[in-house]
Structures are given as C-alpha cells and as structure tokens.
C-alpha positions as CSV (number, residue, x, y, z in Angstrom):
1,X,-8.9,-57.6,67.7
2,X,-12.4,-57.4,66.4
3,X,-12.6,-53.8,67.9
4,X,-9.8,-52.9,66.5
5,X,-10.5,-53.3,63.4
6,X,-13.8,-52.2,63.4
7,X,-12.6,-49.0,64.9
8,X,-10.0,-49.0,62.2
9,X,-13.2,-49.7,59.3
10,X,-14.9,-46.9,60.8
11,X,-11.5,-44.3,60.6
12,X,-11.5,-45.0,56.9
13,X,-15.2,-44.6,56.2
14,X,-14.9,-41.2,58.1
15,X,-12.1,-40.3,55.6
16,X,-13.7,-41.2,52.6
17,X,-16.9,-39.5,53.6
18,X,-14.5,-35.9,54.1
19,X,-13.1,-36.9,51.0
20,X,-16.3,-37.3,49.0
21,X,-17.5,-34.3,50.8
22,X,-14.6,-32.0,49.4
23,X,-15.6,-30.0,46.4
24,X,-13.7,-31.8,43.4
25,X,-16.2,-29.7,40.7
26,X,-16.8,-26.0,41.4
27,X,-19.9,-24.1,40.0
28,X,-19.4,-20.2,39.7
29,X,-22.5,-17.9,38.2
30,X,-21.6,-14.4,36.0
31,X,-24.6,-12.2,34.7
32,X,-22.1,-10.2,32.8
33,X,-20.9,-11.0,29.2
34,X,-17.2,-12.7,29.4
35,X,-15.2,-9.9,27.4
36,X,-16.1,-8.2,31.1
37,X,-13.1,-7.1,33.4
38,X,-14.7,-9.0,36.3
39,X,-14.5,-12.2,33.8
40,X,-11.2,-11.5,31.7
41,X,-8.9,-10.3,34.2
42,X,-10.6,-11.9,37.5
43,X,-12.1,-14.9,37.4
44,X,-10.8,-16.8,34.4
45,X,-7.4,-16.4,35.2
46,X,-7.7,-17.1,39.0
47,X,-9.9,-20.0,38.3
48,X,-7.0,-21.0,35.6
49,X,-4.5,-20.4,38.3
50,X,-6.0,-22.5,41.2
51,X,-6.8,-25.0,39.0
52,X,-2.4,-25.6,38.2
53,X,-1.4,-24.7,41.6
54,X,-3.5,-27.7,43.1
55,X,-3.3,-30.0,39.9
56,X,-2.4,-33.6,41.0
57,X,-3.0,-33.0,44.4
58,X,-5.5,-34.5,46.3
59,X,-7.1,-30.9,46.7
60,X,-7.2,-30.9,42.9
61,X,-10.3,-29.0,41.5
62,X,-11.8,-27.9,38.5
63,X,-14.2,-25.2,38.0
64,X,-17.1,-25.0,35.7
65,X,-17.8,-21.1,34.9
66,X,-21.0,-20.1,33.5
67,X,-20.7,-16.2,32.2
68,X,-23.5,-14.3,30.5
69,X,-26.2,-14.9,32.7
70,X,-26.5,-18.4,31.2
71,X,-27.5,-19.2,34.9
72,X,-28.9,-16.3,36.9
73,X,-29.2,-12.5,36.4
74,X,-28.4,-9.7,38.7
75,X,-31.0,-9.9,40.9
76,X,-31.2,-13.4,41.2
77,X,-27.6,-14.2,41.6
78,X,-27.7,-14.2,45.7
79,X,-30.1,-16.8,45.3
80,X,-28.4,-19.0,43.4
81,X,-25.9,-19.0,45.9
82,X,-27.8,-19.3,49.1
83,X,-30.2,-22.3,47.8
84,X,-26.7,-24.0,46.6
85,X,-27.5,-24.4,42.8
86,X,-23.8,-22.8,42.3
87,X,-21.2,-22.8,44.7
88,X,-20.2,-19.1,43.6
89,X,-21.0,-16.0,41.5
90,X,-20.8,-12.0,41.2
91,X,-23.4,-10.5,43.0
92,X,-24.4,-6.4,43.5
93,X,-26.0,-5.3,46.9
94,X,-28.1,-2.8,45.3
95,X,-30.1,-5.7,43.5
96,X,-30.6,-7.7,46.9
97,X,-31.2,-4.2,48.6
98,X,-33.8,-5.6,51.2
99,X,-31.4,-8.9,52.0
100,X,-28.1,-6.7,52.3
101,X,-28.5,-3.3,54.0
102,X,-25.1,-3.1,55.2
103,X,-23.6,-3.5,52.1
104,X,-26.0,-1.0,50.3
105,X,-25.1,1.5,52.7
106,X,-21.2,1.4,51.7
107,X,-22.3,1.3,47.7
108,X,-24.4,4.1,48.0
109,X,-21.1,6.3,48.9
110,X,-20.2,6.3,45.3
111,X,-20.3,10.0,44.7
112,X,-17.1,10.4,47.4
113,X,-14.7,7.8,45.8
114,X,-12.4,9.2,43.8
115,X,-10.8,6.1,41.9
116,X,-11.8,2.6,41.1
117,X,-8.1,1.0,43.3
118,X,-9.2,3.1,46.6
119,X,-12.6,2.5,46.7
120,X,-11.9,-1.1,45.8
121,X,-9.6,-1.5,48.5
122,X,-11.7,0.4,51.3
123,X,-14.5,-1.0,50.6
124,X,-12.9,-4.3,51.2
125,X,-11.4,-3.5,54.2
126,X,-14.9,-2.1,55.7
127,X,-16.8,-5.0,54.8
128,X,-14.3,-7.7,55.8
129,X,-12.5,-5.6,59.0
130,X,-15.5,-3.1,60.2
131,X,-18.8,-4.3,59.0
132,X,-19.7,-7.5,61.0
133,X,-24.0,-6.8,60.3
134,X,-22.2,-6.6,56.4
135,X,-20.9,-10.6,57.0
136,X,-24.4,-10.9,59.2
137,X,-26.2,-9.9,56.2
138,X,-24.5,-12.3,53.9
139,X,-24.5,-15.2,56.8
140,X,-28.4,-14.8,56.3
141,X,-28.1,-15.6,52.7
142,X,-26.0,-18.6,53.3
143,X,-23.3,-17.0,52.1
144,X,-20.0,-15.4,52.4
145,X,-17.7,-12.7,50.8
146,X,-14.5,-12.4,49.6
147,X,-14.0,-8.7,49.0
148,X,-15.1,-6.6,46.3
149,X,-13.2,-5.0,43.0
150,X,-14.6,-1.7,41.5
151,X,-15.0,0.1,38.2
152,X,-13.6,2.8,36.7
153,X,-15.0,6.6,36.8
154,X,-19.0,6.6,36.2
155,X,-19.7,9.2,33.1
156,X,-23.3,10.0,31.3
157,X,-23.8,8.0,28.6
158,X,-26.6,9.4,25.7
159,X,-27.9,8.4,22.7
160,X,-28.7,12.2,21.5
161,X,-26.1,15.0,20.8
162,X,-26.1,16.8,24.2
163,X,-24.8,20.4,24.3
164,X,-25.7,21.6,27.5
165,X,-27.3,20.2,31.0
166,X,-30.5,21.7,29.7
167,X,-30.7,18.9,26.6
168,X,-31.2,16.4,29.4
169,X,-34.0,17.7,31.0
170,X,-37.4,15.3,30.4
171,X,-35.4,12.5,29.1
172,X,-35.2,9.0,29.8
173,X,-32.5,7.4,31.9
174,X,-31.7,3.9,33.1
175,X,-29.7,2.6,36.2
176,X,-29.2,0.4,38.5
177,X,-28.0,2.5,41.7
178,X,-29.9,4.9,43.9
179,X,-27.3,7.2,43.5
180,X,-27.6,7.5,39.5
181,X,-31.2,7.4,40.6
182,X,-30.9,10.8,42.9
183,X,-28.6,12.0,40.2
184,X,-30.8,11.4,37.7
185,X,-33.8,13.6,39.5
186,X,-31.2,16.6,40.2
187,X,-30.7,16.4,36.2
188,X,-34.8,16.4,35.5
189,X,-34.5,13.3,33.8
190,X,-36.8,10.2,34.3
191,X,-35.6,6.7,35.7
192,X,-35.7,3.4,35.1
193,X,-34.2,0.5,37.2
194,X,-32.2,-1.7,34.7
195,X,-28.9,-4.2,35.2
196,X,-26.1,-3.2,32.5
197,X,-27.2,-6.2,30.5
198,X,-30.3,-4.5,29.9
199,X,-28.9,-1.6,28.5
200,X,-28.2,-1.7,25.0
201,X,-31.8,-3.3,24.3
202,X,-33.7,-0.7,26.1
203,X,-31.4,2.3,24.5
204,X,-31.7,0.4,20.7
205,X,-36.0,0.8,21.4
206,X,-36.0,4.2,23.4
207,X,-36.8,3.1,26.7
208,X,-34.0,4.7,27.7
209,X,-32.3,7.6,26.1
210,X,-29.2,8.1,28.9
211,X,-27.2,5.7,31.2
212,X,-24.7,5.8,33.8
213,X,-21.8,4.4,34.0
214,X,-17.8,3.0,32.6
215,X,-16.7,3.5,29.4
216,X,-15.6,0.1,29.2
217,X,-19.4,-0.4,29.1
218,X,-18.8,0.9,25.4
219,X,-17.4,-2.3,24.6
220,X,-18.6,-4.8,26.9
221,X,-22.2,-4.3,26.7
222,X,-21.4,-3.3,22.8
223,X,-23.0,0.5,24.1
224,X,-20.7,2.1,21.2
225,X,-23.7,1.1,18.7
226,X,-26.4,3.7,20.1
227,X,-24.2,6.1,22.6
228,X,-23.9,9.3,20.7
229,X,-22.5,11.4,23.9
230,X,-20.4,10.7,26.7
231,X,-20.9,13.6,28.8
232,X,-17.2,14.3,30.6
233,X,-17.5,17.6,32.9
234,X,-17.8,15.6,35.7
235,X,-16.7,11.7,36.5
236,X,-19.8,10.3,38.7
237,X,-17.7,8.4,41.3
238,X,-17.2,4.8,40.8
239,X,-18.9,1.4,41.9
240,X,-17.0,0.0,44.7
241,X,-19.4,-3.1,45.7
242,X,-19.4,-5.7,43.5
243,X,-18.6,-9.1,45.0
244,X,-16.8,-10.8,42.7
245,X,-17.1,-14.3,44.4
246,X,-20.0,-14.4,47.0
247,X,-19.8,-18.0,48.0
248,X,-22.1,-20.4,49.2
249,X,-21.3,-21.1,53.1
250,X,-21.9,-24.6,52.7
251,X,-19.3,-25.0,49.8
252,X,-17.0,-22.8,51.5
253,X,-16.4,-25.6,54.2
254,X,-16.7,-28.1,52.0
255,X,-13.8,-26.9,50.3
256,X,-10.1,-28.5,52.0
257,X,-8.1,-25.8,54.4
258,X,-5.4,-26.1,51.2
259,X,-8.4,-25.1,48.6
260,X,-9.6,-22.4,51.3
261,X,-5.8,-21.1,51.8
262,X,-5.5,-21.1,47.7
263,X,-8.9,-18.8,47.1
264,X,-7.8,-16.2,49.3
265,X,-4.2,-16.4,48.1
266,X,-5.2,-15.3,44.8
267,X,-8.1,-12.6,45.9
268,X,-6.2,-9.8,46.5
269,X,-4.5,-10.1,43.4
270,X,-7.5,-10.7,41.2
271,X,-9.9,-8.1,42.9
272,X,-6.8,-5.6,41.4
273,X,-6.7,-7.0,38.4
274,X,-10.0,-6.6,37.7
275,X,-10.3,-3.2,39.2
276,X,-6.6,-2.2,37.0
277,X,-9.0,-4.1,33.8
278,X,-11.8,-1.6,34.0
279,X,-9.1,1.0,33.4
280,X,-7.5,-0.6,29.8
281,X,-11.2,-1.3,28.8
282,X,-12.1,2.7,29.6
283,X,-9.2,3.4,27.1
284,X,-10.1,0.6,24.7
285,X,-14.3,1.7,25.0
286,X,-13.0,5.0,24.3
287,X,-10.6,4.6,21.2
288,X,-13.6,1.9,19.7
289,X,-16.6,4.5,20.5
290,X,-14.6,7.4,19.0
291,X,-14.0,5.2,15.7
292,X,-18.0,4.1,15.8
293,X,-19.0,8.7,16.1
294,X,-19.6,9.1,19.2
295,X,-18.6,12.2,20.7
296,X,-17.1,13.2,24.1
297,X,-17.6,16.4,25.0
298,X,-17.7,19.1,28.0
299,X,-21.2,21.5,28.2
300,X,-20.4,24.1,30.6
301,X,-19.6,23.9,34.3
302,X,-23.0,24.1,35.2
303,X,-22.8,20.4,34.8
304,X,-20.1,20.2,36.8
305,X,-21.4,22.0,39.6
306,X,-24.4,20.6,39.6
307,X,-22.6,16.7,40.3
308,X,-20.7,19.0,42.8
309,X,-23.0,20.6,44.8
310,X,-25.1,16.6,44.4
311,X,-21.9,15.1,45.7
312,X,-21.3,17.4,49.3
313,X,-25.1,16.7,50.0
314,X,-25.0,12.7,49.4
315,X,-23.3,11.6,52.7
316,X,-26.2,12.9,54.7
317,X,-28.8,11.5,52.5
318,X,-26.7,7.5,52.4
319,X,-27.0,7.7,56.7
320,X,-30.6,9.1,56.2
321,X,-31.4,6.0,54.2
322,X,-29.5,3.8,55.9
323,X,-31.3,4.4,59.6
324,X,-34.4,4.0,57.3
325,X,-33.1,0.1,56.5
326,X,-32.5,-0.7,60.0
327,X,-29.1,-0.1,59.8
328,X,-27.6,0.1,63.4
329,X,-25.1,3.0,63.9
330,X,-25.4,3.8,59.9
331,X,-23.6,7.2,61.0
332,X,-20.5,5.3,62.4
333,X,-20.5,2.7,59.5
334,X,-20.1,5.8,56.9
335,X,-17.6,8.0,58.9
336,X,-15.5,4.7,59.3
337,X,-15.6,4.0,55.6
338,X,-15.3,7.5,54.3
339,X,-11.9,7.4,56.6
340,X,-11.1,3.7,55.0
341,X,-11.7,5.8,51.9
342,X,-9.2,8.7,53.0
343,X,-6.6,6.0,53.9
344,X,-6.9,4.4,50.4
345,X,-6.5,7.5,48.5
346,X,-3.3,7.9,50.4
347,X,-1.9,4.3,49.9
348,X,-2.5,5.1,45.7
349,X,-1.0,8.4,45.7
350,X,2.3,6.5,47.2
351,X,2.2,4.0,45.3
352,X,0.7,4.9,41.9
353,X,-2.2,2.6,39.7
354,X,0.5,-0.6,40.1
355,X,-2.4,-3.9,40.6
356,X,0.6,-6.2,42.2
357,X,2.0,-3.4,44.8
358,X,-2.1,-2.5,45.3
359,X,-2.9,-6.2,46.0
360,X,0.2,-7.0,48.2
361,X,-1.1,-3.9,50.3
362,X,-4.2,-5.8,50.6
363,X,-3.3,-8.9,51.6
364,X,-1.3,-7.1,54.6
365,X,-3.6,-4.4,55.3
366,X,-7.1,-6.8,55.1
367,X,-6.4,-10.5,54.0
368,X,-4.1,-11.2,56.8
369,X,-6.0,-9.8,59.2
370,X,-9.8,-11.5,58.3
371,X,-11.2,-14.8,59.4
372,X,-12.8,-16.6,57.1
C-alpha cells in the first residue's frame, strides 16, 4: 500500500514538474519599430490569435512582446535567443553572417527574386525542406526557425535630387546586405554597414546620403523626412530571409504539443500577411512621401542595365562566396533554391497576390511536410 502510494506521489510530482515546465509567459524580441509589417500584420495579430484560441485551457499563454529594439538590436537578436533571455524574436542572417552561413547564402540571391510572396515562400521551403546545415546552423545557436516572410521590391532611396546614374557616383550609401553592398560598388558609391533603424539618423547628419531598400521604409522608419529621390528604373529584388520567429530550442520544447501544433498553425498564414503588409505600406510610403516632396523618377536605362547586367553576374559570385564560408555543396544549395524560386513564381502567377490562398499553399507544400 505504501508503494502504491508513493508511486502514486511521485506520478503527480512528475506532472506538476511538466506542468511548471510549460511556458505560461512567452518573451518575443523586435528591433523594428511596431507600425512595421513584421509587427502589424505578423506578430501582433498571431500572438493575439493564439492567445484566444488556447484561452482557458490548460495550454493557455500569454505573450509579452517587446518591439523597437527595447531589448536587442539586429545584430544581437540571435543572441538573445540562444542564451534564453527571450524565448523568441526576428532575426536577419546577414547580421549573424559568421553563425549562419547557410542561411546567408539563400539571402544573398536577392537580385533573382522577382516578388516579395515567391521569394517568401521558396525561401521557406529551402530552409525548412532542403537546407538541413540551414537548421544545423541555427541548432548551433540554440535555436530553431519557423520560416521566413519577405519584403516588397528594393528601390534607391536619396536624399539629393538624382537625374541620372552619374549623380550617384562618390556618394554615400548605407546597407545592411552584401548585395546592396556589391551594388553599391557597381554604382561608384561608398558603403556603410547600417540596420534600417539606423537609417534616418545617419541620413538626417550625412553619413549617409543613399539607402536601399522598401518604400514602406518611407513610413516605418519615418525615411519620408530626408528622402528626396526614389530612384525607380530598376526594382533591386527583394529580402527573402528574415525570420520572423527564431525561437529558442529550449522554449520550443518547453512549450505543450497543443502550443507547438498552434504556432505552426498560424505561420503560414502570418509569414503571408506580413509579406502581403509590405505591399499596402509600399503604397501607403508612397502616397505619404509624395505629399512630404519627394520625387520618384526614372534616369535613363543606363540605370537599368546597369542592375541588369549586376543581376546575371550575382549567382556566380553568391556560390563563390558561399564555398568561401564553408558552405558544403554551396552550388547545389543555389540551383535547388533558384528552382524553389522558379516553382514559386509559378504558384503566384496561378493564383495571384491572394495572402490566404498563398499561405494555404504553404502549409501543404512546406508546413505539412517539416518536422519540427
């Protein structure tokens, strides 16, 4: 009888130690500002929407999300995660280059993706499907991801009235990527490696006279103020690679299989939305920009061949760079994603820009098909 019941004691210690090990409080890290499309359409409202859809359960969980880099910035976002002071936030490989070489090797293809819905989409099904040293990478870091959402069309941003590729010669530009990088040498223009958040500070004091990137950046990162020119003879592909939700391993199994099976539930969906977002805030950066004097203007199609000719060269130089990293069988890795890519592209012509058709393709195509 004793035994019995000791055994019994013991079953319900176990089961309140699981229980007090399940996460009841979740901790999620954003560098960028929360009028951001990552924020606004992604994780507010999925956060929001787990939060109902396990309410008086006993997977119920709440989230506490710090936006605006009130935690960590871009670079030290990974961190964060891995050492466990959040249990989540949005991370870019290109600011953890030397921790995630797979995953730089996929961003670095911007200049071949076409829209922000395919690339979002391939990119997720590389990483998650045909990428396992991607998921090594991350294991490293203590960390997992969930996919990844991309932005609209890159475009030249100024501060100075530009009237042909010539005016940009010797000026100052700022980035975050390699490839605005590269670009910005083809142009004759100098670099400097900044995050987005960075941006309107540095062009305000002259540090930088030219960025790269969304017009939604017009509004989110209040650009409108100092941007004078958006250059539009050519769009400068699109970011594919930003992890909206890389997620601390540890708090990953911490969380209950019905938690687990809610997260990815709502991924598709929100990596969409977001992606879909950067598309109304392009409009809306546009409309607000225009109203503020900037101008958008064309300046000849030696601009345009010039991002051209850059463009056909860049898939040679991202498997160059990525033996250079140690990435095993980089050549594969880009002619598999490049077709990922192709396969995309297709899916959106058949379907059209529609986020909920887009994400229900995901779930079967990717979702379904991943372990976790």
């Amino acid at each position: 009888m004793r035994i019995r019941t000791a055994i019994a004691a013991l079953g319900v210690s176990l089961l309140a130690t699981a229980a007090d090990a399940q996460i009841k409080e979740f901790k999620y890290s954003s560098w960028t500002p929360p009028p951001a499309p990552n924020n606004r359409f992604g994780t507010v409202p999925m956060f929001a929407a787990i939060e109902q859809e396990l309410k008086g359960t006993k997977d119920e969980i709440v989230f506490k999300n710090f936006m605006g880099a009130q935690l960590f910035n871009a670079a030290t976002t990974l961190a964060g995660v891995r050492d466990g002071v959040v249990d989540a936030g949005v991370t870019v490989p290109v600011y953890n280059a030397g921790e995630l070489k797979g995953h730089v090797t996929l961003s670095e293809l911007q200049a071949q993706l076409r829209d922000g819905y395919s690339a979002a989409a391939a990119n997720t099904e590389t990483l998650l499907l045909n990428c396992p040293q991607c998921l090594a990478d991350y294991g490293r870091n203590n960390s997992i991801i969930l996919g990844v959402y991309a932005a609209a069309p890159y475009y030249t941003q100024c501060t100075f009235e530009v009237k042909s590729i010539d005016d940009l010669k010797g000026r100052k530009s700022g980035s975050g990527s390699p490839v605005m990088a590269r670009w910005a040498n083809v142009l004759g223009m100098s670099r400097l490696q900044l995050p987005p958040s960075d941006y309107l500070q540095a062009m305000q004091r002259g540090t930088v006279e030219c960025i790269f990137g969304p017009k939604d950046w017009l509004n989110a990162y209040s650009l409108k103020d100092v941007v004078k020119t958006v250059i539009e003879d050519a769009t400068l592909g699109t970011v594919p690679a930003v992890s909206m939700l890389t997620m601390n391993r540890n708090s990953w199994a911490k969380l209950s299989p019905r938690q687990r099976e809610t997260f990815l539930k709502h991924m598709p969906d929100a990596i969409m939305r977001v992606t879909h977002g950067y598309y109304v805030d392009e409009k809306r950066g546009e409309d607000d920009a225009r109203a503020k004097g900037t101008n958008f203007v064309k300046i000849g199609p030696a601009c345009a061949k010039a991002w051209n000719d850059f463009a056909a060269s860049e898939e040679a130089t991202v498997i160059e760079g990525a033996k250079k990293r140690g990435v095993a069988d980089a050549e594969t890795l880009v002619k598999t994603h490049l077709a990922n890519v192709e396969k995309w592209k297709g899916i959106v012509d058949r379907i059209g820009n529609d986020p909920i058709k887009l994400a229900a393709e995901l779930r079967t195509r990717v979702f379904e098909k991943t372990k976790f």
